[in-house]
N, CA, C, O and CB atoms as a CASP TS submission, in Angstrom:
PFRMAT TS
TARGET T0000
AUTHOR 0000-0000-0000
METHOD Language model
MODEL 1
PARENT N/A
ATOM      1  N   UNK     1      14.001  -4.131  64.464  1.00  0.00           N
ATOM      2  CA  UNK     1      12.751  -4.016  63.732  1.00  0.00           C
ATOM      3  C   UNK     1      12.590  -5.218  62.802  1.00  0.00           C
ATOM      4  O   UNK     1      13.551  -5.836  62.345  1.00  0.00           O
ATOM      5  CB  UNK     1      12.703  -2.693  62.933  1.00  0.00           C
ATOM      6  N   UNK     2      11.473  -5.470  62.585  1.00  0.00           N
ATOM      7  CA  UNK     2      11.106  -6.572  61.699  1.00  0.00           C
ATOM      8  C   UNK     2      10.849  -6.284  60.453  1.00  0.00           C
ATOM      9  O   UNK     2      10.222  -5.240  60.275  1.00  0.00           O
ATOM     10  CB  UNK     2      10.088  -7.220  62.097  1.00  0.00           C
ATOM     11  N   UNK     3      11.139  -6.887  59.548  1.00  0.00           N
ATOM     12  CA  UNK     3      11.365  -6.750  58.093  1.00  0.00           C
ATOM     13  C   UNK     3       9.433  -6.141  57.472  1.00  0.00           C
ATOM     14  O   UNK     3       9.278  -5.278  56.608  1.00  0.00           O
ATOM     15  CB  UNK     3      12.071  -8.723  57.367  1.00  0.00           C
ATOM     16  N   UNK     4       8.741  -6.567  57.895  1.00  0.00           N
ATOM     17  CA  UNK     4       7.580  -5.959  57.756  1.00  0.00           C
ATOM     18  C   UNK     4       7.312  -4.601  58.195  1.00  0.00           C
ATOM     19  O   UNK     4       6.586  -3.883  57.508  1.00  0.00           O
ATOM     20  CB  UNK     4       6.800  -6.666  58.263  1.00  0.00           C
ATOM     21  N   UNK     5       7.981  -4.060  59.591  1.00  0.00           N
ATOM     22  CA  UNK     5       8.017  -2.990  60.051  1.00  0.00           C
ATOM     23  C   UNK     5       8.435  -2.173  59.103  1.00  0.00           C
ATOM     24  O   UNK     5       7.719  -1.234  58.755  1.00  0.00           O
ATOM     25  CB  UNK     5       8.621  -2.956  61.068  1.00  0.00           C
ATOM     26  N   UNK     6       9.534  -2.375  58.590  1.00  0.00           N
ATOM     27  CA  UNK     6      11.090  -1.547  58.056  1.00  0.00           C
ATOM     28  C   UNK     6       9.720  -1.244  56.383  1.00  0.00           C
ATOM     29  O   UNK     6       9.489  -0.134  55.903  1.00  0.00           O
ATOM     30  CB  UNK     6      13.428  -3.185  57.720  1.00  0.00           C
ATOM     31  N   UNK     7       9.150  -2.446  55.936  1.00  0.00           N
ATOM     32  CA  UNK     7       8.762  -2.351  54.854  1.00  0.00           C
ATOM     33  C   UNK     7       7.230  -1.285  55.167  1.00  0.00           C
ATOM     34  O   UNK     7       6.937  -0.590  54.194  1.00  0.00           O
ATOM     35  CB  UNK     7       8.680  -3.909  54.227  1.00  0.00           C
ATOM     36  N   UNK     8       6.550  -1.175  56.071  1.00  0.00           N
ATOM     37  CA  UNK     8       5.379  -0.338  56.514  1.00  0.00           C
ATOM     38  C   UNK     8       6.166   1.085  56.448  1.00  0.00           C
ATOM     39  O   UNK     8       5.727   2.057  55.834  1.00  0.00           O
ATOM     40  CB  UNK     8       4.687  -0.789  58.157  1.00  0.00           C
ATOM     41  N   UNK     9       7.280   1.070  57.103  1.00  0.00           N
ATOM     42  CA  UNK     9       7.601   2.968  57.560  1.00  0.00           C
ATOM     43  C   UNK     9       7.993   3.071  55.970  1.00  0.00           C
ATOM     44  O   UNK     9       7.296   3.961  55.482  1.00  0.00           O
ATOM     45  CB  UNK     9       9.356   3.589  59.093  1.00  0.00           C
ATOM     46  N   UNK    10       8.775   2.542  55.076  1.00  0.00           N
ATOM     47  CA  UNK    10       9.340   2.861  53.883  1.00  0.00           C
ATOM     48  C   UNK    10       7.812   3.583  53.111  1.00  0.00           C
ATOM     49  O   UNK    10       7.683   4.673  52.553  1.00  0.00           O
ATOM     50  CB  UNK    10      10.128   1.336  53.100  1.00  0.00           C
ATOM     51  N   UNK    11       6.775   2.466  53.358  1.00  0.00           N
ATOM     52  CA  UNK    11       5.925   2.909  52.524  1.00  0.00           C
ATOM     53  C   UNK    11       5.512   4.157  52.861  1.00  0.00           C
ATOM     54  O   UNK    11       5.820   5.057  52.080  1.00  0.00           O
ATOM     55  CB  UNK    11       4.973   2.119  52.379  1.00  0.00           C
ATOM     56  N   UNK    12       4.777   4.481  54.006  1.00  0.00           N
ATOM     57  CA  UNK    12       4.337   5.497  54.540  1.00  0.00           C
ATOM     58  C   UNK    12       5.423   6.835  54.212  1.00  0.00           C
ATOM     59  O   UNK    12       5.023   7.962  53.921  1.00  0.00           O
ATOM     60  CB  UNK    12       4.111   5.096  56.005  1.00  0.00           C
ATOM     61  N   UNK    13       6.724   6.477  54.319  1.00  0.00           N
ATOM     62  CA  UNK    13       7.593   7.736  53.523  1.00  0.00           C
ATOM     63  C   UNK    13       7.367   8.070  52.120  1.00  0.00           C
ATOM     64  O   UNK    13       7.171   9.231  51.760  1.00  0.00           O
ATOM     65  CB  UNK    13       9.083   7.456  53.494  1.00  0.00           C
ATOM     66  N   UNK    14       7.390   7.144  51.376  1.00  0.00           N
ATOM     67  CA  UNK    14       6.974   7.206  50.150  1.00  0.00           C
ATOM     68  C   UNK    14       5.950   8.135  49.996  1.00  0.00           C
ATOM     69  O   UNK    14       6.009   9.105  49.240  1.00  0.00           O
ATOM     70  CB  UNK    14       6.633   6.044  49.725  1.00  0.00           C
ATOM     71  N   UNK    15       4.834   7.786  50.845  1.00  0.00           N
ATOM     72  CA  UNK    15       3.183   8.086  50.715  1.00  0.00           C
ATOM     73  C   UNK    15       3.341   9.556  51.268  1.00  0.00           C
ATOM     74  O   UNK    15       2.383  10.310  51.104  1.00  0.00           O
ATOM     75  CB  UNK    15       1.952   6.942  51.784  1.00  0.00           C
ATOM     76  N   UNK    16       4.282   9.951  51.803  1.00  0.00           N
ATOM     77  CA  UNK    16       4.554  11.227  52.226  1.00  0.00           C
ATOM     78  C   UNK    16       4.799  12.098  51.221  1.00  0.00           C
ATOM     79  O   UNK    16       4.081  13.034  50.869  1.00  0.00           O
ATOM     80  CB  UNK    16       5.538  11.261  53.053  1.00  0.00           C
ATOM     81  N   UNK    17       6.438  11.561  50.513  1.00  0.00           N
ATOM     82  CA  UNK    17       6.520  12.330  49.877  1.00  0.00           C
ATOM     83  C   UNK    17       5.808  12.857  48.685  1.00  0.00           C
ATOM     84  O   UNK    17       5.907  14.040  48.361  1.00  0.00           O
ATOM     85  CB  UNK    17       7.290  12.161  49.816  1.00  0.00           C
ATOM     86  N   UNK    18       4.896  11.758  47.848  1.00  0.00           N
ATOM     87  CA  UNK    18       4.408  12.250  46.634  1.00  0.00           C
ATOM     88  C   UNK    18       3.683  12.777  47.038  1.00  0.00           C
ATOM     89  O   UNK    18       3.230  13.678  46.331  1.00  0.00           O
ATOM     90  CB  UNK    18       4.033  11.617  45.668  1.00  0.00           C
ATOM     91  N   UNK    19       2.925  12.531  48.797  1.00  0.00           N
ATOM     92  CA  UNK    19       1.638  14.160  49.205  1.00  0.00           C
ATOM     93  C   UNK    19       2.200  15.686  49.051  1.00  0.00           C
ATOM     94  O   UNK    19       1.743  16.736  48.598  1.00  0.00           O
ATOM     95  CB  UNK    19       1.112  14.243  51.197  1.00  0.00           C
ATOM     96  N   UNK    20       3.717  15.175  49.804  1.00  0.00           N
ATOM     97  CA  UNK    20       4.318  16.674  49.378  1.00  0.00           C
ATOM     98  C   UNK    20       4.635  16.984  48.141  1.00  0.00           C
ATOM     99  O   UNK    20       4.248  18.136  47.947  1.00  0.00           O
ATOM    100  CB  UNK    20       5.492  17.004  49.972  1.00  0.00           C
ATOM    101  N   UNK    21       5.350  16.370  46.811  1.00  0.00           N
ATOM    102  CA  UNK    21       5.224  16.727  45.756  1.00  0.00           C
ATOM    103  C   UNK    21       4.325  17.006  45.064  1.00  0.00           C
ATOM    104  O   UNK    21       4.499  17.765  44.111  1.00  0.00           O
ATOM    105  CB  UNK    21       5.613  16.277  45.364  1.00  0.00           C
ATOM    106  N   UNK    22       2.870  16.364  45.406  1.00  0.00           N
ATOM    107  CA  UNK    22       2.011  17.035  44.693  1.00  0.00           C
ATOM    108  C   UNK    22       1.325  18.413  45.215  1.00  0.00           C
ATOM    109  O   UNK    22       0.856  19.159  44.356  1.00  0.00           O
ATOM    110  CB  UNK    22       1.118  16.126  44.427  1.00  0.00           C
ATOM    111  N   UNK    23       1.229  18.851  46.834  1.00  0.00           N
ATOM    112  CA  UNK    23       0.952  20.142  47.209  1.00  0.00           C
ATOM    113  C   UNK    23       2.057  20.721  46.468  1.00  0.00           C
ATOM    114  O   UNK    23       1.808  21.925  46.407  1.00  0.00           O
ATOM    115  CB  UNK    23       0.882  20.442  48.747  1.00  0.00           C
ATOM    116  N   UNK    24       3.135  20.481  45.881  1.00  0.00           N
ATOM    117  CA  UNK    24       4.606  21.244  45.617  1.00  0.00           C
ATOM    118  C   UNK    24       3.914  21.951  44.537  1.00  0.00           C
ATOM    119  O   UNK    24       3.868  23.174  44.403  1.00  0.00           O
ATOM    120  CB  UNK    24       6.187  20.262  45.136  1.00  0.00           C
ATOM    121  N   UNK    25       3.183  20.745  43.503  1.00  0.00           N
ATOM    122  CA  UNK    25       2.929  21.337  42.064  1.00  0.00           C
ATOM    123  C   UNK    25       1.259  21.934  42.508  1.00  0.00           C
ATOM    124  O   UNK    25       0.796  22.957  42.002  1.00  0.00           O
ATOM    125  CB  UNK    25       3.033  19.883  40.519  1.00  0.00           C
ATOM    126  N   UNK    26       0.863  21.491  43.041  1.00  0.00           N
ATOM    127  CA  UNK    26      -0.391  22.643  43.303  1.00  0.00           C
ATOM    128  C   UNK    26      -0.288  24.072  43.341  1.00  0.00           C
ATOM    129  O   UNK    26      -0.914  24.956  42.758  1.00  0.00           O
ATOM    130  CB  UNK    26      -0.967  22.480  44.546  1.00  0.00           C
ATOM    131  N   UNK    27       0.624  24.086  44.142  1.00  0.00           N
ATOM    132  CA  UNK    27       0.703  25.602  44.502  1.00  0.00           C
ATOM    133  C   UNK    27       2.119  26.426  43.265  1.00  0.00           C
ATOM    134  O   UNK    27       2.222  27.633  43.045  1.00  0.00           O
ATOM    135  CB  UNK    27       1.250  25.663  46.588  1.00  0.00           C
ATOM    136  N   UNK    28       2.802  25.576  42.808  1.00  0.00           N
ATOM    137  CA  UNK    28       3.517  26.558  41.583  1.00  0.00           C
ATOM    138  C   UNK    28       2.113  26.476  40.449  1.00  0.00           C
ATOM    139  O   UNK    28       1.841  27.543  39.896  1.00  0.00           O
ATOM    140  CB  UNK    28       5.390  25.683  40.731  1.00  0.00           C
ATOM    141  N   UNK    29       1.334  25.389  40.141  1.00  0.00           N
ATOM    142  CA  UNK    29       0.676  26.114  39.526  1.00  0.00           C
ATOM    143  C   UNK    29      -0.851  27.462  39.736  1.00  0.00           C
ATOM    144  O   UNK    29      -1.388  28.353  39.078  1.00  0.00           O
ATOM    145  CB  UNK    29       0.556  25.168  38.935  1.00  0.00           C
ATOM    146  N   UNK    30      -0.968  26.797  41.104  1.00  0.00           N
ATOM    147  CA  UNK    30      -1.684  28.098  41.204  1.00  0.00           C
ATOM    148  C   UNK    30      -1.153  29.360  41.397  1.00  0.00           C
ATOM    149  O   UNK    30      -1.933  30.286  41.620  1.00  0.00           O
ATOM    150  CB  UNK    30      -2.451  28.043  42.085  1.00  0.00           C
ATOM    151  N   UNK    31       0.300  29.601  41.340  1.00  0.00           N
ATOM    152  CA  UNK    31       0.994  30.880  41.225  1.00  0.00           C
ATOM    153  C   UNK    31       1.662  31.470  40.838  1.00  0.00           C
ATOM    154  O   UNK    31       2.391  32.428  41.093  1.00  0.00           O
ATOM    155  CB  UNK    31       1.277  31.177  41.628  1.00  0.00           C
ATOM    156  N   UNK    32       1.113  30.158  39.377  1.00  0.00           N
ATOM    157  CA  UNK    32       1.980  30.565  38.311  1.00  0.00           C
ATOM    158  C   UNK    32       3.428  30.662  38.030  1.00  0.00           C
ATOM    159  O   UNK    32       4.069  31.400  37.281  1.00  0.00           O
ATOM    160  CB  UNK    32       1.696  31.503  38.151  1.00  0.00           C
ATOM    161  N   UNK    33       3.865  29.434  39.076  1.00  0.00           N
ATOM    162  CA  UNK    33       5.016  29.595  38.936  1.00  0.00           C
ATOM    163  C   UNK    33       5.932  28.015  38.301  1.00  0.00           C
ATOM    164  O   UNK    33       5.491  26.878  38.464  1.00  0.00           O
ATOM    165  CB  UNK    33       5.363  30.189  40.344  1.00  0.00           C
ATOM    166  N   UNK    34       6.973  28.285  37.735  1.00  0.00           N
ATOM    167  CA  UNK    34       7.617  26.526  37.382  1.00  0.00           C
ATOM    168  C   UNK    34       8.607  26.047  38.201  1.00  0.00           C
ATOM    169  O   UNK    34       9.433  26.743  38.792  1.00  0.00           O
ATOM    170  CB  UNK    34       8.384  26.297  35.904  1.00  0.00           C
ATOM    171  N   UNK    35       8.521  24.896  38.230  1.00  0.00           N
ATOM    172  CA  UNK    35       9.899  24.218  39.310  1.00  0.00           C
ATOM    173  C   UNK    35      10.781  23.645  38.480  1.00  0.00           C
ATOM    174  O   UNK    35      10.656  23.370  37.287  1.00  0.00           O
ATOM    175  CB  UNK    35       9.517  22.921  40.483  1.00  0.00           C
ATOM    176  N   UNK    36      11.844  23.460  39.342  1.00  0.00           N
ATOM    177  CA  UNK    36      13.102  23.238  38.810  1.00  0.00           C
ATOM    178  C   UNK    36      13.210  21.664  39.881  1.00  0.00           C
ATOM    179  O   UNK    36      12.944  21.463  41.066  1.00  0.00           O
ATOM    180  CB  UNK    36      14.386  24.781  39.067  1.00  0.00           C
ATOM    181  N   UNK    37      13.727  20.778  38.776  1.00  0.00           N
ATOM    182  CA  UNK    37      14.084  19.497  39.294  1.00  0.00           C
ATOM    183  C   UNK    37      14.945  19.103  38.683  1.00  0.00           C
ATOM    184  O   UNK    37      15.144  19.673  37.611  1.00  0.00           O
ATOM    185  CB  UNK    37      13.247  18.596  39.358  1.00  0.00           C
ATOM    186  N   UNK    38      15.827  17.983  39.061  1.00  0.00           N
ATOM    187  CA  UNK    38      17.250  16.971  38.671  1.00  0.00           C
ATOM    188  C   UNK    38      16.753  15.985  38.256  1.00  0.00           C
ATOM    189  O   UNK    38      16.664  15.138  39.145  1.00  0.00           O
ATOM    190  CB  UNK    38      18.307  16.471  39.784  1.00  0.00           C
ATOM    191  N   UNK    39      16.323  15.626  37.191  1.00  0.00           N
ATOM    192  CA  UNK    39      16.347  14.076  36.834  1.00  0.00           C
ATOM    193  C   UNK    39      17.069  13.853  35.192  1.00  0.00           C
ATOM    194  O   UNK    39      17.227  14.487  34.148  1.00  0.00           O
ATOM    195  CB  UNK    39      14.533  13.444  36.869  1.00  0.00           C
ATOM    196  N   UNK    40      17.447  12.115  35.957  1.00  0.00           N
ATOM    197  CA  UNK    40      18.360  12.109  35.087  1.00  0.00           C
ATOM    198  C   UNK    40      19.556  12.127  34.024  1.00  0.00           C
ATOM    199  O   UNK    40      19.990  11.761  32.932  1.00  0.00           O
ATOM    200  CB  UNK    40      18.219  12.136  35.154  1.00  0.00           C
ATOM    201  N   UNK    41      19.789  13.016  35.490  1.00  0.00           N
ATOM    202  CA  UNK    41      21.499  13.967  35.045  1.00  0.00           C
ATOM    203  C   UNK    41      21.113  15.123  34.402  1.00  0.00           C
ATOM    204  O   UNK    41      21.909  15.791  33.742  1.00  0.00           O
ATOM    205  CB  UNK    41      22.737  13.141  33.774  1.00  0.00           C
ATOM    206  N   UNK    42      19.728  15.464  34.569  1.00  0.00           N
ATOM    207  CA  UNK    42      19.802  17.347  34.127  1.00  0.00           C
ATOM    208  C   UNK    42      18.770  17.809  34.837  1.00  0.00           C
ATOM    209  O   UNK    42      17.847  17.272  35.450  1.00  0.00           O
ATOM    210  CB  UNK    42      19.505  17.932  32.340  1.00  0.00           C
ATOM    211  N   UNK    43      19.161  19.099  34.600  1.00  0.00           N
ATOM    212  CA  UNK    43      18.291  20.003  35.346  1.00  0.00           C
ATOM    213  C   UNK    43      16.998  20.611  34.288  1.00  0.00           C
ATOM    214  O   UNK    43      17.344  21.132  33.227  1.00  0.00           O
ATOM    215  CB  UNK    43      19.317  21.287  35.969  1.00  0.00           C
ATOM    216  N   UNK    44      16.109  20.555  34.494  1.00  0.00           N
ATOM    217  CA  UNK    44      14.867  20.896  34.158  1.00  0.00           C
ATOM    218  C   UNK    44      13.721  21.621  34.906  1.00  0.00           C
ATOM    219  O   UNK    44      13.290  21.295  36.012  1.00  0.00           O
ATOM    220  CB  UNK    44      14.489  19.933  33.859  1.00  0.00           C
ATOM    221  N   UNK    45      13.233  22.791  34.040  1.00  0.00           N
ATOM    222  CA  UNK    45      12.208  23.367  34.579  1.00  0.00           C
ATOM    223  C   UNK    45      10.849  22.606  34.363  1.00  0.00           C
ATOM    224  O   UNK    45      10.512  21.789  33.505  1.00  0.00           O
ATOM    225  CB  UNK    45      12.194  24.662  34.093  1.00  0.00           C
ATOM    226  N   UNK    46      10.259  23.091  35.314  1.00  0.00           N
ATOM    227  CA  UNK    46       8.797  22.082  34.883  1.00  0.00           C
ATOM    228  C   UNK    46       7.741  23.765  34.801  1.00  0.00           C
ATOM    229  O   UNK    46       7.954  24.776  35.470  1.00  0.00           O
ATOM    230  CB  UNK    46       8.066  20.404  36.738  1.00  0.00           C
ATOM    231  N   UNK    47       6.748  23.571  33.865  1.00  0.00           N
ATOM    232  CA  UNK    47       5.721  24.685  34.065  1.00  0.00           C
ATOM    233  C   UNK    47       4.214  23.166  34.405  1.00  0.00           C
ATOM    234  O   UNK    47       3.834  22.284  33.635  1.00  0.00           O
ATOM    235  CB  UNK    47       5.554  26.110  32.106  1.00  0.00           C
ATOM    236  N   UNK    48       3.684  23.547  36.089  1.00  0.00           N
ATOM    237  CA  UNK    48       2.619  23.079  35.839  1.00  0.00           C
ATOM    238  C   UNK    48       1.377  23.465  34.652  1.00  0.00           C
ATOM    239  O   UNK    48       1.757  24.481  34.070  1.00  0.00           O
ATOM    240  CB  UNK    48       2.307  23.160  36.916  1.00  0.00           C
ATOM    241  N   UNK    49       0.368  23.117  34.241  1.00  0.00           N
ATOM    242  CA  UNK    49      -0.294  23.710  33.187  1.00  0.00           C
ATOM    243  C   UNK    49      -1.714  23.584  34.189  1.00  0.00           C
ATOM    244  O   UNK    49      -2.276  22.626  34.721  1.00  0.00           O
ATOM    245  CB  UNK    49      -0.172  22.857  31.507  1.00  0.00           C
ATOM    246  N   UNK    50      -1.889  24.567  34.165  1.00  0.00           N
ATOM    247  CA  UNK    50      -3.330  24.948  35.192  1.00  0.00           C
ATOM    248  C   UNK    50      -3.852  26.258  34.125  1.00  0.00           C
ATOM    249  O   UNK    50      -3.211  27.228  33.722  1.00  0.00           O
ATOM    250  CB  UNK    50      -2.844  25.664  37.335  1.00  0.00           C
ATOM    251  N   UNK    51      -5.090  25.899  33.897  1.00  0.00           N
ATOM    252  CA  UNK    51      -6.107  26.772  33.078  1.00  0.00           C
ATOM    253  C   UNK    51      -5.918  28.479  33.660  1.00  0.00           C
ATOM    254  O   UNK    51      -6.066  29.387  32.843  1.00  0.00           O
ATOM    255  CB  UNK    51      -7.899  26.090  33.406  1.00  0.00           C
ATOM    256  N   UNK    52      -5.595  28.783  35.072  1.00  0.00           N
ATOM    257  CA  UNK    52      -5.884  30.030  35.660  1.00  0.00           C
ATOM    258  C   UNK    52      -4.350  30.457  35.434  1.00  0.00           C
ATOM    259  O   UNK    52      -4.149  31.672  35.435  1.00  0.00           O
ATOM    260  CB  UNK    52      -6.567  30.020  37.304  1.00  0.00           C
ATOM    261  N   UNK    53      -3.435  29.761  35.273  1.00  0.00           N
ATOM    262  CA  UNK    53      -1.792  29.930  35.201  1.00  0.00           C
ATOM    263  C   UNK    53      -1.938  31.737  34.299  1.00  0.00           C
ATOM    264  O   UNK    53      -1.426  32.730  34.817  1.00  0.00           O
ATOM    265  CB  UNK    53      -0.767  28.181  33.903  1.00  0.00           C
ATOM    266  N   UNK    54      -2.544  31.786  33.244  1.00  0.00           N
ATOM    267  CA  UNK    54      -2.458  33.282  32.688  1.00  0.00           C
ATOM    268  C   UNK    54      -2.281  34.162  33.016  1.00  0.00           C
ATOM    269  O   UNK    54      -3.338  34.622  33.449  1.00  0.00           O
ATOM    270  CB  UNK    54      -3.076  33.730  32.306  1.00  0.00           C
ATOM    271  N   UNK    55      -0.860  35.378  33.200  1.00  0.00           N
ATOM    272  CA  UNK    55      -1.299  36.259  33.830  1.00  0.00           C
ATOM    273  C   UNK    55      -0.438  37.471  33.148  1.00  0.00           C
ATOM    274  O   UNK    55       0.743  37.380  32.813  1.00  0.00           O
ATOM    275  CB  UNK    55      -1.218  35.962  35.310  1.00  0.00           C
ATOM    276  N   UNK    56      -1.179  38.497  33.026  1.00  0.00           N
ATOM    277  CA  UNK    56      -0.200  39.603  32.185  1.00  0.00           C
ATOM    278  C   UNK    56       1.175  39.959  33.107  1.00  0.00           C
ATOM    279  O   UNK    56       1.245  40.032  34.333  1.00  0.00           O
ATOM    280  CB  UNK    56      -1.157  41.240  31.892  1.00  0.00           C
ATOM    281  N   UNK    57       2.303  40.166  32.051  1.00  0.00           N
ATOM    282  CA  UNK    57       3.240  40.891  32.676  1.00  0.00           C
ATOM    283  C   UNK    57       3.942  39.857  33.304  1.00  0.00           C
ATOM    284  O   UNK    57       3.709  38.696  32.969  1.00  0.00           O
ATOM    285  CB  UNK    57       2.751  41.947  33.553  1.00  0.00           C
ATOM    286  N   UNK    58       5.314  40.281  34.735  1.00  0.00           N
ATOM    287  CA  UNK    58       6.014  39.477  35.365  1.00  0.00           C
ATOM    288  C   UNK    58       5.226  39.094  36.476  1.00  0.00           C
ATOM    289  O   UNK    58       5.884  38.691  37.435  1.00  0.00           O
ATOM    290  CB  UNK    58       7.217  39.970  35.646  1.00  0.00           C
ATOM    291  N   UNK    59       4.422  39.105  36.564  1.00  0.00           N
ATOM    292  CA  UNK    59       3.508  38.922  38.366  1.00  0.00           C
ATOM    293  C   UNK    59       3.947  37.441  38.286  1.00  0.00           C
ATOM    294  O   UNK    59       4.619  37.118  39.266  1.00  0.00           O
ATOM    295  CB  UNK    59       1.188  39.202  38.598  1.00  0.00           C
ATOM    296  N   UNK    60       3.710  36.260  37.207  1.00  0.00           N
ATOM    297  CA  UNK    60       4.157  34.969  38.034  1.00  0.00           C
ATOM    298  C   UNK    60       5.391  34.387  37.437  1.00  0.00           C
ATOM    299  O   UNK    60       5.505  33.204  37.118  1.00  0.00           O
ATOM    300  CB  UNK    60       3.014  33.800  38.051  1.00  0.00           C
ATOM    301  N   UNK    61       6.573  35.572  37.270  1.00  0.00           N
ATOM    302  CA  UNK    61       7.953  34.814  37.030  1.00  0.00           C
ATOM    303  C   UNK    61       8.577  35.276  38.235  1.00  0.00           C
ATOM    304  O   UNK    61       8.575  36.391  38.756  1.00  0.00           O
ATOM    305  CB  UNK    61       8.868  35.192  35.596  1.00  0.00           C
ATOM    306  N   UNK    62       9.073  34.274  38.548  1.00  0.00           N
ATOM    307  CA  UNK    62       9.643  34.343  40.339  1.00  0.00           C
ATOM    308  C   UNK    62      11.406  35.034  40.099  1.00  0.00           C
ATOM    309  O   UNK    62      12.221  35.329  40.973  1.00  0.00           O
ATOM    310  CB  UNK    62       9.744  32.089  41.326  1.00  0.00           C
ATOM    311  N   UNK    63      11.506  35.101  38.970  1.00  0.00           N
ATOM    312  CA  UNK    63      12.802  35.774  38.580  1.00  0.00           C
ATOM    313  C   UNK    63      12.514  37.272  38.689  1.00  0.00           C
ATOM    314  O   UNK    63      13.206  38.056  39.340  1.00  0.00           O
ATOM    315  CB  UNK    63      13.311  35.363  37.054  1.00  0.00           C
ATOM    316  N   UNK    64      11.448  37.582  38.003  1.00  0.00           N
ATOM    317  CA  UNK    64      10.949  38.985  37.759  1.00  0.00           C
ATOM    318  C   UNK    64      11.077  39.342  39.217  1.00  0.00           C
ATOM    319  O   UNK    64      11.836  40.100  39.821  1.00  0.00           O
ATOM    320  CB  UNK    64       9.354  39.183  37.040  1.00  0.00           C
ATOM    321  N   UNK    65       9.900  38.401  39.660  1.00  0.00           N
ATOM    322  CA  UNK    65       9.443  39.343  41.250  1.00  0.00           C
ATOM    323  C   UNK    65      10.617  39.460  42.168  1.00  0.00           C
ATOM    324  O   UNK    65      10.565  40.249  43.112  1.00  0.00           O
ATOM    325  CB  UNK    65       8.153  38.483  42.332  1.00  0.00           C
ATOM    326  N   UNK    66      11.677  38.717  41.948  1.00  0.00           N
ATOM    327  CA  UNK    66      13.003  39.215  42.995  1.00  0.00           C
ATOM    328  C   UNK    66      13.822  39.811  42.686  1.00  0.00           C
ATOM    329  O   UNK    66      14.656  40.158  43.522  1.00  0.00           O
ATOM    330  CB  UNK    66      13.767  38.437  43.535  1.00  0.00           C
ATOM    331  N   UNK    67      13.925  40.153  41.460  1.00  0.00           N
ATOM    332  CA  UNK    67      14.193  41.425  40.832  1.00  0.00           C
ATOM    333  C   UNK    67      13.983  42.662  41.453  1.00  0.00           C
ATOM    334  O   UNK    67      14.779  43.501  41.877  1.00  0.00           O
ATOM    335  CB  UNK    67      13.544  41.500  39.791  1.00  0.00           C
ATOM    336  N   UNK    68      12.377  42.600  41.418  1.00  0.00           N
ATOM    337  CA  UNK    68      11.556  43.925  42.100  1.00  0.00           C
ATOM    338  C   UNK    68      11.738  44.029  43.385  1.00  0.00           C
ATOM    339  O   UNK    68      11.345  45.051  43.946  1.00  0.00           O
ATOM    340  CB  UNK    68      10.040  43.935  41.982  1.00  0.00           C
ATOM    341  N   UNK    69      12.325  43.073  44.067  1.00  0.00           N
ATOM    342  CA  UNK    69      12.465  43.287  45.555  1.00  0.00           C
ATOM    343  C   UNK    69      13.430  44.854  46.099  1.00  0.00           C
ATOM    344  O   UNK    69      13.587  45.098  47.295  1.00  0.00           O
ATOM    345  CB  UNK    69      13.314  41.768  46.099  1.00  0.00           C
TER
END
């Protein structure tokens, strides 16, 4: 492969993944839910902040709901 090639597929991975990281945070925040990521040498929760995120009770702690399973 040619060094331009190698540099086109890299990008297009790239361009992949932040499509998938951002459907990632779309949908924890539309369901109210937070992710957990590694950066840095720690582990951290993230809460997206989406206006509809509100919801009484455990319905969007993903701890709660497997609890209830």
């Amino acid at each position: 492969m040619k060094e331009q090639e190698i540099l086109e597929m890299q990008r297009l991975i790239d361009e992949g993944v932040r499509r998938a990281q951002s459907r990632l945070w779309q949908r924890a925040g539309a369901s109210n839910q937070s992710l957990v990521v590694f950066r840095g040498g720690k582990i951290l929760e993230m809460v997206p902040e989406v206006e509809h995120n509100f919801v009484d009770g455990n319905e969007g702690d993903p701890l709660a709901r497997r609890k209830q399973r």
